[in-house]
C-alpha positions as a Python dict, from the first residue, in 0.01 Angstrom:
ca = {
    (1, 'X'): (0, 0, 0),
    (2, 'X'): (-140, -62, 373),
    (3, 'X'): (-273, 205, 562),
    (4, 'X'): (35, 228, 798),
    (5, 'X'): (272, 343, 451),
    (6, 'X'): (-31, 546, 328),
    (7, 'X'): (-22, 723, 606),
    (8, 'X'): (372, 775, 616),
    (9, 'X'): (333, 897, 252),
    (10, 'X'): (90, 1152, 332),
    (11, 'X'): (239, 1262, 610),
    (12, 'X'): (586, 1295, 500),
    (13, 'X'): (525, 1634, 271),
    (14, 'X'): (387, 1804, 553),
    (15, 'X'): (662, 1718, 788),
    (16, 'X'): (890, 1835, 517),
    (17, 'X'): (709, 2173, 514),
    (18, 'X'): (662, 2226, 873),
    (19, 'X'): (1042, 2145, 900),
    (20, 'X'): (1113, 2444, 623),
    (21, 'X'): (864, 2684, 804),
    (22, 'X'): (1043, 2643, 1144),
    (23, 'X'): (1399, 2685, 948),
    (24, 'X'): (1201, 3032, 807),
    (25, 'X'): (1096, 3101, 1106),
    (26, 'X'): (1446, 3087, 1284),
    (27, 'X'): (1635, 3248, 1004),
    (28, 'X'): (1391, 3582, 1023),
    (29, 'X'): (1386, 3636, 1380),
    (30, 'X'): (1795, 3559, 1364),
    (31, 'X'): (1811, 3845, 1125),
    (32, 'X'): (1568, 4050, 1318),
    (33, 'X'): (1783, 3980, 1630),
    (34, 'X'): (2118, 4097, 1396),
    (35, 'X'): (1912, 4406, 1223),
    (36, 'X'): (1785, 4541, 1565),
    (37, 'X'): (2121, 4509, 1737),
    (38, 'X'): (2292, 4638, 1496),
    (39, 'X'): (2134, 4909, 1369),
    (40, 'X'): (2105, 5047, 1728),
    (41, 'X'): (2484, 5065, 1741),
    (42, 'X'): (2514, 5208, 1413),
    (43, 'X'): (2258, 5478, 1519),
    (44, 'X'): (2437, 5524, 1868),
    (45, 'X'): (2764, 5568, 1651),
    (46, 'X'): (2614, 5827, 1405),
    (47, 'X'): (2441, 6014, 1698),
    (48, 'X'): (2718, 6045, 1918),
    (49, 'X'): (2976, 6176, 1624),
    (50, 'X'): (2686, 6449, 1551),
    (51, 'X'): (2680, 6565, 1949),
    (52, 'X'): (3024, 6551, 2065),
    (53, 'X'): (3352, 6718, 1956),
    (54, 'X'): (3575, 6551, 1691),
    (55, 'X'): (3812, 6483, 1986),
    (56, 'X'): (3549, 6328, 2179),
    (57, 'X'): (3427, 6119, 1919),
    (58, 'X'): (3783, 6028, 1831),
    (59, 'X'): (3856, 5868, 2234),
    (60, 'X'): (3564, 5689, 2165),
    (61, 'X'): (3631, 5543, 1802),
    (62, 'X'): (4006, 5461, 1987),
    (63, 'X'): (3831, 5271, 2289),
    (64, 'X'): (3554, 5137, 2068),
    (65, 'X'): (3854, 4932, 1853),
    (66, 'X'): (3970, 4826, 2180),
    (67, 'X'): (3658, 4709, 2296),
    (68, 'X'): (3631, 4508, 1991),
    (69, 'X'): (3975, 4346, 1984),
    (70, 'X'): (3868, 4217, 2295),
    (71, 'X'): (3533, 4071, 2203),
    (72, 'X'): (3707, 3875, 1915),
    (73, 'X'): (3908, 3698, 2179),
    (74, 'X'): (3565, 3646, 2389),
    (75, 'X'): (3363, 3534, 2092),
    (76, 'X'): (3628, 3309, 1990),
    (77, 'X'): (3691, 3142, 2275),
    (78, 'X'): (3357, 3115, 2449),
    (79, 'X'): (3039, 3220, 2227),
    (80, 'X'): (3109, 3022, 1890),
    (81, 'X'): (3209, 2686, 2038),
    (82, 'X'): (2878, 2746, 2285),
    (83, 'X'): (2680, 2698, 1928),
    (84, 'X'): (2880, 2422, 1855),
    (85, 'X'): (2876, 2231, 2159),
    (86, 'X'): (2508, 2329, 2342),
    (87, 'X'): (2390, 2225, 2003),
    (88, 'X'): (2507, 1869, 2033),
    (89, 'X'): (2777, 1742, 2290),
    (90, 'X'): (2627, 1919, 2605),
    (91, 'X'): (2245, 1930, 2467),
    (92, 'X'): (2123, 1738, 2705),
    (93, 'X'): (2305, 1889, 2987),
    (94, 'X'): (2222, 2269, 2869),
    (95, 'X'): (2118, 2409, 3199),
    (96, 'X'): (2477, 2283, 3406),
    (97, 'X'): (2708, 2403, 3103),
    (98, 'X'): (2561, 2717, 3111),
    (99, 'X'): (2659, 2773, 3454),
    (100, 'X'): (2980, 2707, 3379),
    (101, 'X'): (2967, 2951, 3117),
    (102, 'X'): (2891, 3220, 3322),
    (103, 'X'): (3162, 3133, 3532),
    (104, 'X'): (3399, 3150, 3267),
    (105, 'X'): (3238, 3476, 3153),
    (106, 'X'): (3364, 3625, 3443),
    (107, 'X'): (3698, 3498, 3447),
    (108, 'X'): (3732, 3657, 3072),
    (109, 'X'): (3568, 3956, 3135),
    (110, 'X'): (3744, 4029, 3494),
    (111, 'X'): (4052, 3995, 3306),
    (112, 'X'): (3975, 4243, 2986),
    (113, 'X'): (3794, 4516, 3310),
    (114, 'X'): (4227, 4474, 3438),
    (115, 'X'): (4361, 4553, 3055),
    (116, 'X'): (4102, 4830, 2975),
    (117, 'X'): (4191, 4961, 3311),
    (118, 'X'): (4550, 4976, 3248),
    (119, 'X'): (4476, 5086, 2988),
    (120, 'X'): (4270, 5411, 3124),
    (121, 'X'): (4624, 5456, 3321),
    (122, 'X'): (4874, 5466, 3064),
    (123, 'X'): (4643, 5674, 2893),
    (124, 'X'): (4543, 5973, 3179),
    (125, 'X'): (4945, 5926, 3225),
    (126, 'X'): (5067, 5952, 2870),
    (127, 'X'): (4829, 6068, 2600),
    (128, 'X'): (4878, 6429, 2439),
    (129, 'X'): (4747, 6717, 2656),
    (130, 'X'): (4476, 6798, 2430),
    (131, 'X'): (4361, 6417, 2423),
    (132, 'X'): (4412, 6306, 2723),
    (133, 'X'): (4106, 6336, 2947),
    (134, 'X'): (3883, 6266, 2632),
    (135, 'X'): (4069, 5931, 2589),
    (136, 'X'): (4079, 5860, 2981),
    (137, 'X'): (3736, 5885, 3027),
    (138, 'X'): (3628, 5707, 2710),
    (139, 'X'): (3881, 5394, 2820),
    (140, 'X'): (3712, 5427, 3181),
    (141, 'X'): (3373, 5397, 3010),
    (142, 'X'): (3458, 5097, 2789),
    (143, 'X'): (3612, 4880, 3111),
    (144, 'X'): (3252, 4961, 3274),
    (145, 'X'): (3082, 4877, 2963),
    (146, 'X'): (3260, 4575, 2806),
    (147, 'X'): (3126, 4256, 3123),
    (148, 'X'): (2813, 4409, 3087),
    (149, 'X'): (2760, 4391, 2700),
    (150, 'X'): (2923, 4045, 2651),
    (151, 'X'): (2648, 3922, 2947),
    (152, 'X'): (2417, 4010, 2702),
    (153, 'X'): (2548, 3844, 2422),
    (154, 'X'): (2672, 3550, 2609),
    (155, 'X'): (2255, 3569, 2756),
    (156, 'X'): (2106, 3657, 2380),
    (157, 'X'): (2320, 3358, 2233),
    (158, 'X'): (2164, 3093, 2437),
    (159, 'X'): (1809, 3116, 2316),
    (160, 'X'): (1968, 3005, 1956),
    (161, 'X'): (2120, 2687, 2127),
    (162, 'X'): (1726, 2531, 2027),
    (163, 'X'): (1549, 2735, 2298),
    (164, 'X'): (1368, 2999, 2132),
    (165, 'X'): (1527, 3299, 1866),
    (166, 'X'): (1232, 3461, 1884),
    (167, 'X'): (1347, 3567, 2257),
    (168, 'X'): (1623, 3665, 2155),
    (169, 'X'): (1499, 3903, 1909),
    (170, 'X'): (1221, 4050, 2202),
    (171, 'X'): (1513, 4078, 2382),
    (172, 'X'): (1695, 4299, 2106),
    (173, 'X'): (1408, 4457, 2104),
    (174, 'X'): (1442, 4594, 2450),
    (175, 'X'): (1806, 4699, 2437),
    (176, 'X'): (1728, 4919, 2107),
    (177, 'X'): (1473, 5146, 2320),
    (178, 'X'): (1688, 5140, 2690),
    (179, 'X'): (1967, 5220, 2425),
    (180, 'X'): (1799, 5448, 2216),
    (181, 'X'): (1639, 5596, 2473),
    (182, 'X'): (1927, 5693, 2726),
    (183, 'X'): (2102, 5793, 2460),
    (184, 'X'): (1859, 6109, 2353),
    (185, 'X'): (1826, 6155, 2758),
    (186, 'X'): (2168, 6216, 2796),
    (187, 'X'): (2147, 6434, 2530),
    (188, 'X'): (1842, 6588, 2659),
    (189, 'X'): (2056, 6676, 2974),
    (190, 'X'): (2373, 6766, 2852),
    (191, 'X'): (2591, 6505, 3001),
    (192, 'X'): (2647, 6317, 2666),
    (193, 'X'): (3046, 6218, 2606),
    (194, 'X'): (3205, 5903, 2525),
    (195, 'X'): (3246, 5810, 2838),
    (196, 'X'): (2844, 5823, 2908),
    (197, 'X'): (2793, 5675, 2573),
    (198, 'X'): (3001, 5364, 2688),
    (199, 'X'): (2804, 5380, 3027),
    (200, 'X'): (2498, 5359, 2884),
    (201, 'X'): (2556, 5097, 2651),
    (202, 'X'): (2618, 4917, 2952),
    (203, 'X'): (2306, 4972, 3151),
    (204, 'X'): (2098, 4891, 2844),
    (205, 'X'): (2288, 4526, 2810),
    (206, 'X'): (2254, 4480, 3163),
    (207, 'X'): (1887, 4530, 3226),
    (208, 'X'): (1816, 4328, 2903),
    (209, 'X'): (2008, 4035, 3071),
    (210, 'X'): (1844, 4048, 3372),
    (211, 'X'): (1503, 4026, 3149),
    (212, 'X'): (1637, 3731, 2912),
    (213, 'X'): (1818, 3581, 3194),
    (214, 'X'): (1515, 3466, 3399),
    (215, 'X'): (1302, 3352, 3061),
    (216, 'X'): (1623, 3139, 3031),
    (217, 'X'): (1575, 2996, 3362),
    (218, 'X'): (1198, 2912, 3295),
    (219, 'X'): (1268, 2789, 2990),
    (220, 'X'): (1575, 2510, 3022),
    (221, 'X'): (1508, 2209, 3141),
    (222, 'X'): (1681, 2012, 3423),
    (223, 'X'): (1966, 1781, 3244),
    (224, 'X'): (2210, 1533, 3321),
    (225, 'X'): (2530, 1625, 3440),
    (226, 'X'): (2761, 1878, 3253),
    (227, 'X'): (3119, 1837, 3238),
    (228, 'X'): (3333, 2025, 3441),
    (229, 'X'): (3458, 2399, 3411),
    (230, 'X'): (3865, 2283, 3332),
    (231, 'X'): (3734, 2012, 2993),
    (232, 'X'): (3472, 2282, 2897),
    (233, 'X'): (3747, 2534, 2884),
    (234, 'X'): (3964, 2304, 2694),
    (235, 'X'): (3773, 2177, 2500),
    (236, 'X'): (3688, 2548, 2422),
    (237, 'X'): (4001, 2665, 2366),
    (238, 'X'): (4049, 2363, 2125),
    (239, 'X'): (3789, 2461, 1907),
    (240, 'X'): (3878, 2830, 1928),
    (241, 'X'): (4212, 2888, 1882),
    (242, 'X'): (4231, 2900, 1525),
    (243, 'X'): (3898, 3093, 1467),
    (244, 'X'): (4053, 3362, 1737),
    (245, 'X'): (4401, 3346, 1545),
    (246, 'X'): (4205, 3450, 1200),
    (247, 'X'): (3983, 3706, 1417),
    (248, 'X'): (4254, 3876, 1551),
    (249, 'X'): (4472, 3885, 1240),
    (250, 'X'): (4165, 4041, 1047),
    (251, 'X'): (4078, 4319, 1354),
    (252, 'X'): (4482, 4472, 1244),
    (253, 'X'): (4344, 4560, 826),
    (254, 'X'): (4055, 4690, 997),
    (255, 'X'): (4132, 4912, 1310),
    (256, 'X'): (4504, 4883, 1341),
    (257, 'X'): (4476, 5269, 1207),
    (258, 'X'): (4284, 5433, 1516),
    (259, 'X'): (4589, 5438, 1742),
    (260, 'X'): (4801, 5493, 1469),
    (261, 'X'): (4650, 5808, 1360),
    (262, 'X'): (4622, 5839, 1725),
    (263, 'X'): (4949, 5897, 1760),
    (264, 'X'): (5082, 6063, 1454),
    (265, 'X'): (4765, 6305, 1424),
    (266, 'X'): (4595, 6371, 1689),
    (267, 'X'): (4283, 6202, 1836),
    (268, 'X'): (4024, 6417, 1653),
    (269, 'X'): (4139, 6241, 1310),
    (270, 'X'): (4061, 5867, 1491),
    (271, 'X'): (3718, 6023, 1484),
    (272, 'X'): (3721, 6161, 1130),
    (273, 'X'): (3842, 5821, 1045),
    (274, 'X'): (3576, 5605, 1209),
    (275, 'X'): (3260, 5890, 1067),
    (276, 'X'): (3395, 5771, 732),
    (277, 'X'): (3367, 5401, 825),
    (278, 'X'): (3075, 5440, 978),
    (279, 'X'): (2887, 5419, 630),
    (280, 'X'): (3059, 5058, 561),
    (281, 'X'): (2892, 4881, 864),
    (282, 'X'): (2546, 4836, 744),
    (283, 'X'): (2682, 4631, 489),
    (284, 'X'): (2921, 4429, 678),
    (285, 'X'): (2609, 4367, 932),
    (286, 'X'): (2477, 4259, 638),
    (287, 'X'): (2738, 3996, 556),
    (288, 'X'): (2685, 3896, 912),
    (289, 'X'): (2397, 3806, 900),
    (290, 'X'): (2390, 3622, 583),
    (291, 'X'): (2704, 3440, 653),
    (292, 'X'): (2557, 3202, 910),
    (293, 'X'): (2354, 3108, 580),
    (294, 'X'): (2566, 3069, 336),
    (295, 'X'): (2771, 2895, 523),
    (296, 'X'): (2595, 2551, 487),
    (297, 'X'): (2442, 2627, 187),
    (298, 'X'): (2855, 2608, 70),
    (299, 'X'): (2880, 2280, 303),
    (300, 'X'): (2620, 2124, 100),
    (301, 'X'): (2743, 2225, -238),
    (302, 'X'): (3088, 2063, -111),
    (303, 'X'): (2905, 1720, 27),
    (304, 'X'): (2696, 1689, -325),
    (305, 'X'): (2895, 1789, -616),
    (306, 'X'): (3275, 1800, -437),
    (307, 'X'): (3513, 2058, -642),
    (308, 'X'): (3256, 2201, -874),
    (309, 'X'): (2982, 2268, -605),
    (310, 'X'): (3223, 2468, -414),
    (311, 'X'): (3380, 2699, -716),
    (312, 'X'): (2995, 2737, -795),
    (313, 'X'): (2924, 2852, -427),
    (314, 'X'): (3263, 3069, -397),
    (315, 'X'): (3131, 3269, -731),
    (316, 'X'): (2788, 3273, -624),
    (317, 'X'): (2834, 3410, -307),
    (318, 'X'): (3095, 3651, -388),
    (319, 'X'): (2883, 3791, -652),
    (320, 'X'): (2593, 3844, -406),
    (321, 'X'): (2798, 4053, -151),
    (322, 'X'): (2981, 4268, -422),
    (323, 'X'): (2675, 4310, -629),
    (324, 'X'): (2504, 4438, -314),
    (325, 'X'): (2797, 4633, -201),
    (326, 'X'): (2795, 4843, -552),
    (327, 'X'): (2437, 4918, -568),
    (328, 'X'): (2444, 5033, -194),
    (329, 'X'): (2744, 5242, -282),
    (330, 'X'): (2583, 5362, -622),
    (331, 'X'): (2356, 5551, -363),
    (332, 'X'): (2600, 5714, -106),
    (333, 'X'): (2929, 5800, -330),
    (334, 'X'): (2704, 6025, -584),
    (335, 'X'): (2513, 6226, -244),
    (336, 'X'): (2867, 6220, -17),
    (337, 'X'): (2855, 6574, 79),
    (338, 'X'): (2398, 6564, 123),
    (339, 'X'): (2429, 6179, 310),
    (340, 'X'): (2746, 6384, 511),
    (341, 'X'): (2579, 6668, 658),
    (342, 'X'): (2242, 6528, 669),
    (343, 'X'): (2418, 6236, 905),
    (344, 'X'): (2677, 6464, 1080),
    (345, 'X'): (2587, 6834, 1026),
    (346, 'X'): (2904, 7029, 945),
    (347, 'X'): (3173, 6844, 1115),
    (348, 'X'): (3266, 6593, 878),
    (349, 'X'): (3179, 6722, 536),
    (350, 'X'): (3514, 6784, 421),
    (351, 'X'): (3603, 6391, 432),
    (352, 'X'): (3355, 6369, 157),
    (353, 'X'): (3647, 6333, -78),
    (354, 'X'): (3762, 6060, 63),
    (355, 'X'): (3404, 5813, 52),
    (356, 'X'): (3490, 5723, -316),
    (357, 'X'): (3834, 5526, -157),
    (358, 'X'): (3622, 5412, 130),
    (359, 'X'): (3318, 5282, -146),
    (360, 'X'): (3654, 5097, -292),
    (361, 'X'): (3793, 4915, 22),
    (362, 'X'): (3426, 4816, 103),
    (363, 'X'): (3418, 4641, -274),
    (364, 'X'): (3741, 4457, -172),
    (365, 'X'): (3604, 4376, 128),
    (366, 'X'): (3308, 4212, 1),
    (367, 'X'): (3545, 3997, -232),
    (368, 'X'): (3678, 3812, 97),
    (369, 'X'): (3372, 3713, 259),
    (370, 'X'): (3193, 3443, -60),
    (371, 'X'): (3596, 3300, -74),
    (372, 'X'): (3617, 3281, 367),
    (373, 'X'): (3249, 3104, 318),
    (374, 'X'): (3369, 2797, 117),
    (375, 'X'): (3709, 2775, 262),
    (376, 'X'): (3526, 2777, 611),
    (377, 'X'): (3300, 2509, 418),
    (378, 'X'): (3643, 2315, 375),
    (379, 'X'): (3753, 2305, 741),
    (380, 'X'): (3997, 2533, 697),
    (381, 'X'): (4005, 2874, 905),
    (382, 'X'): (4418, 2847, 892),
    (383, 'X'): (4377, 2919, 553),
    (384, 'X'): (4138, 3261, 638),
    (385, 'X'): (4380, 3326, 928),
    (386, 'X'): (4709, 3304, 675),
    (387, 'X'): (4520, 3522, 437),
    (388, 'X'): (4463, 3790, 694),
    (389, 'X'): (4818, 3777, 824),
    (390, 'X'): (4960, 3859, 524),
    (391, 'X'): (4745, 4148, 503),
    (392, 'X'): (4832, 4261, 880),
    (393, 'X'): (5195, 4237, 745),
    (394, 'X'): (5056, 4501, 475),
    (395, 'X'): (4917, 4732, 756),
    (396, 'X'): (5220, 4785, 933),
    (397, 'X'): (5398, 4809, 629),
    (398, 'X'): (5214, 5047, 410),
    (399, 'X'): (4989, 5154, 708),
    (400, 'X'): (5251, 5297, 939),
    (401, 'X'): (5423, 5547, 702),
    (402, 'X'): (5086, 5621, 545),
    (403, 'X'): (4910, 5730, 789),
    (404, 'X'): (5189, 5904, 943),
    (405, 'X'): (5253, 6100, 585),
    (406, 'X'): (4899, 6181, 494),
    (407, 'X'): (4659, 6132, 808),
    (408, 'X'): (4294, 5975, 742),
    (409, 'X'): (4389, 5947, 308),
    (410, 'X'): (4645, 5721, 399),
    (411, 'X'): (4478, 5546, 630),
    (412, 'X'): (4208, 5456, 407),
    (413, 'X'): (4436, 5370, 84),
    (414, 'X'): (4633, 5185, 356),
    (415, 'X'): (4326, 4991, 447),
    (416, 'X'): (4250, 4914, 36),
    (417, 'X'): (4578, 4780, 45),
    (418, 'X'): (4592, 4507, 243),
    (419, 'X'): (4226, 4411, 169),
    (420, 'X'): (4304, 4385, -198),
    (421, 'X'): (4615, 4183, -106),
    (422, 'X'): (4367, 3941, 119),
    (423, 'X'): (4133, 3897, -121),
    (424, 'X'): (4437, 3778, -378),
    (425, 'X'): (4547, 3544, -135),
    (426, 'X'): (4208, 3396, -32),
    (427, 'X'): (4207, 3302, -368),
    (428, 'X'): (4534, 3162, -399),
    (429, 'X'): (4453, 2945, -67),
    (430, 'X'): (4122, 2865, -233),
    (431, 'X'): (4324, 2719, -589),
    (432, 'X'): (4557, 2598, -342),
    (433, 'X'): (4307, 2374, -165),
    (434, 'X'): (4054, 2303, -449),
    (435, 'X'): (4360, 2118, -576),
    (436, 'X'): (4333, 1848, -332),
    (437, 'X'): (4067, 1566, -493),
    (438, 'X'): (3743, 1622, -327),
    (439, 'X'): (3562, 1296, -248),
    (440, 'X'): (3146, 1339, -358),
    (441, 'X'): (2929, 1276, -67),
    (442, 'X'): (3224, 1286, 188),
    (443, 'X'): (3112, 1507, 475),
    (444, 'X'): (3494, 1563, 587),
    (445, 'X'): (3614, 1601, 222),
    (446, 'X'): (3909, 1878, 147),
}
């Protein structure tokens, strides 16, 4: 062997393994990044539900679902394909798309400011007398809040386009205490309400961007020329339109009930609703940030061993999240009513009975995301976005006469409904699809 291909032999193995510890590297500060983000939202939630009145925390659960409905659309249509094309297409031209991503920000978000607004009208106009101010002020708050705290993830999102996660995470870092920390101030002071809460959120996402904004400048280089702002939106909206079809048909199973119950029984119940579901988000943080792994770990499986690799990743993954999903429940369902007042004090204890149901629809839950994995892995969100419009169809038609007979119970056997009809169609899609041969070592194989 000459020296030259001793050399290359050596060197290879520790190549391989400084690739791997970069890939570690990335994936903990990405679920750092998730944890810290998360978990100061969850905290925010659980605080604000123990502060406020039930109709408080109700106009904020209603304008929180709204808020979210409208990020689908936004991380549909602008942050996913960013990962897909800053990672390759526009690499080289990162610091000119960028700009016309922010540009494009504002158009979105100037638009959703105009329908939260209206929003805040119809509402201060017709809403119940006992809701209406609650629910005025909490939409107010979330028009305020909503530019503000997709800056920061449109900001956060860039350091993973091969810049540095590990910002990204500092950054998360920051927004946690400016959170955190205006958050037990306004408590401190006596001003705390939704519409603060909302306010506040927006302050903390705000001076986080300014911090991550100029590390972003320092950090990109100067690049060729980026394409312009009309055939970056389309090619956008290309990529995005079935993800945001499949995003918005699964935002109905989940938080189609807070106006509902809105409606039929009072605002106050929104609330009740939302303190029970407040105990299902760790775990679907945790799906989210695991997903982004499994995802091609299930591309791979498809690529090497075709058909088999893929009903070997569906199980496997589905396994992991409901396995997970009944141990974490194993814990909460037995100590409802301790977990209950230790979280809220005395104002939600008597929806203990109903965490057992909620323990159930999170199980369900857990069943979709392994199946959505691989047929993701397959190229094929219509299938997701089928899936999750059959259960919408569910919603409205178990949901609406549900909720309006039995309040929050219905609402939450409503909502284990259609999630046990999703998961039986995901797998029917899945059969449906595994059907079609499956060429070995194809990377565009269905």
């Amino acid at each position: 062997m000459s020296r030259p291909d001793a050399l290359s032999a050596v060197e290879s193995p520790r190549s391989r393994l400084a690739t791997a510890r970069r890939w570690i590297s990335k994936g903990g500060f990405a679920v750092l990044d998730q944890a810290l983000i998360s978990g100061s939202n969850f905290v925010m939630s659980t605080l604000l539900a123990r502060w406020v009145t039930p109709v408080e925390y109700g106009a904020y659960s209603l304008a929180f679902s709204i808020f979210l409905l409208l990020s689908i659309i936004y991380q549909a249509v602008l942050l996913e394909p960013m990962m897909v094309f800053g990672g390759a297409a526009e690499k080289n031209s990162m610091r000119g798309y960028l700009r016309i991503l922010f540009r494009i920000h504002l158009i979105i978000t100037s638009v959703m400011f105009l329908a939260l607004a209206i929003s805040t009208a119809v509402a201060s106009r017709w809403a119940g007398p006992a809701d209406r101010e609650s629910l005025t002020w909490a939409l107010a708050g979330a028009a305020i809040a909503s530019p503000c705290v997709l800056l920061f993830w449109l900001v956060r999102r860039a350091f993973y386009l091969d810049v540095s996660i590990a910002r990204a995470a500092t950054g998360a870092v920051v927004y946690c205490v400016v959170l955190l920390s205006g958050f037990f101030l306004l408590q401190w002071r006596g001003w705390m309400s939704s519409f603060t809460a909302f306010v506040c959120m927006g302050v903390a996402a705000v001076a986080t961007s300014l911090i991550l904004f100029r590390q972003l400048q320092r950090a990109l280089p100067e690049g060729g020329q980026a394409p312009g702002m009309l055939a970056t939106w389309k090619s956008h909206w290309r990529y995005g339109r079935w993800a945001l079809a499949g995003s918005v048909a699964s935002w109905v199973p989940m938080y189609v009930y807070y106006p509902l119950l809105s409606t039929f029984s009072g605002i106050a119940q929104s609330g009740e609703l939302r303190a029970l579901m407040n105990f299902a988000q760790p775990l679907a943080q945790f799906y989210a940030a695991l997903s982004p792994v499994f995802l091609p770990y299930a591309a791979r499986r498809r690529v090497s061993q075709g058909k088999k690799g893929l009903v070997s990743a569906a199980w496997s993954t589905t396994l992991l999240f409901v396995s997970v999903a009944l141990a974490y429940w194993a814990v909460i369902v037995p100590f409802r009513t301790v977990v209950l007042r230790f979280v809220y004090d005395t104002k939600y204890t008597g929806a203990g009975s109903l965490m057992p149901a909620v323990a159930l629809g999170s199980l369900l839950w857990s069943g979709t995301i392994g199946i959505s994995i691989v047929l993701r892995a397959m190229e094929s969100p219509r299938s997701i976005f089928i899936a999750f419009c059959v259960a919408s169809v569910i919603s409205v038609v178990v949901g609406v006469p549900a909720t309006r007979a039995f309040g929050v119970a219905g609402a939450v056997w409503a909502m284990n409904a259609s999630d046990a009809v999703a998961v039986l169609t995901l797998v029917f899609l899945l059969r449906l699809r595994l059907a079609v041969p499956v060429e070995i070592g194809s990377a565009r194989a269905v």
